[in-house]
C-alpha angles and dihedrals in degrees: 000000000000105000119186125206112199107227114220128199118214094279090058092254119150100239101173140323140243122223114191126169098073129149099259088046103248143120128248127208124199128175115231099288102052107259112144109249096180155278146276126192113198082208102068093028094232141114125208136187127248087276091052102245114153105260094171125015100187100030128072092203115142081182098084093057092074130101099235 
């Protein structure tokens, strides 16, 4: 079951949101109009951007792709 968390920046607007439950078992971020930002899988322990260039190699954190 694909579940979606709206991420909000201090002043209470929806920058982006996180969508966690797929198949593969990761977690997409995507900024508020939709564009794919990038992916974390909690398996591997890694995120990674929208190119798919390693951002974090020991931390499954979608979080840090965001613009705050």
């Amino acid at each position: 079951m694909l579940k979606t968390e709206y991420v909000r920046n201090g002043k209470y607007q929806v920058i982006g949101k996180k969508t966690s439950g797929l198949a593969t078992g990761e977690t997409v971020a995507r900024d508020s109009p939709g564009k794919i930002l990038g992916r974390s899988s909690e398996f591997f322990g890694t995120t990674r951007d929208a190119k798919g260039s390693l951002t974090s190699p020991n931390q499954a954190d979608v979080n840090m792709l965001f613009e705050w």
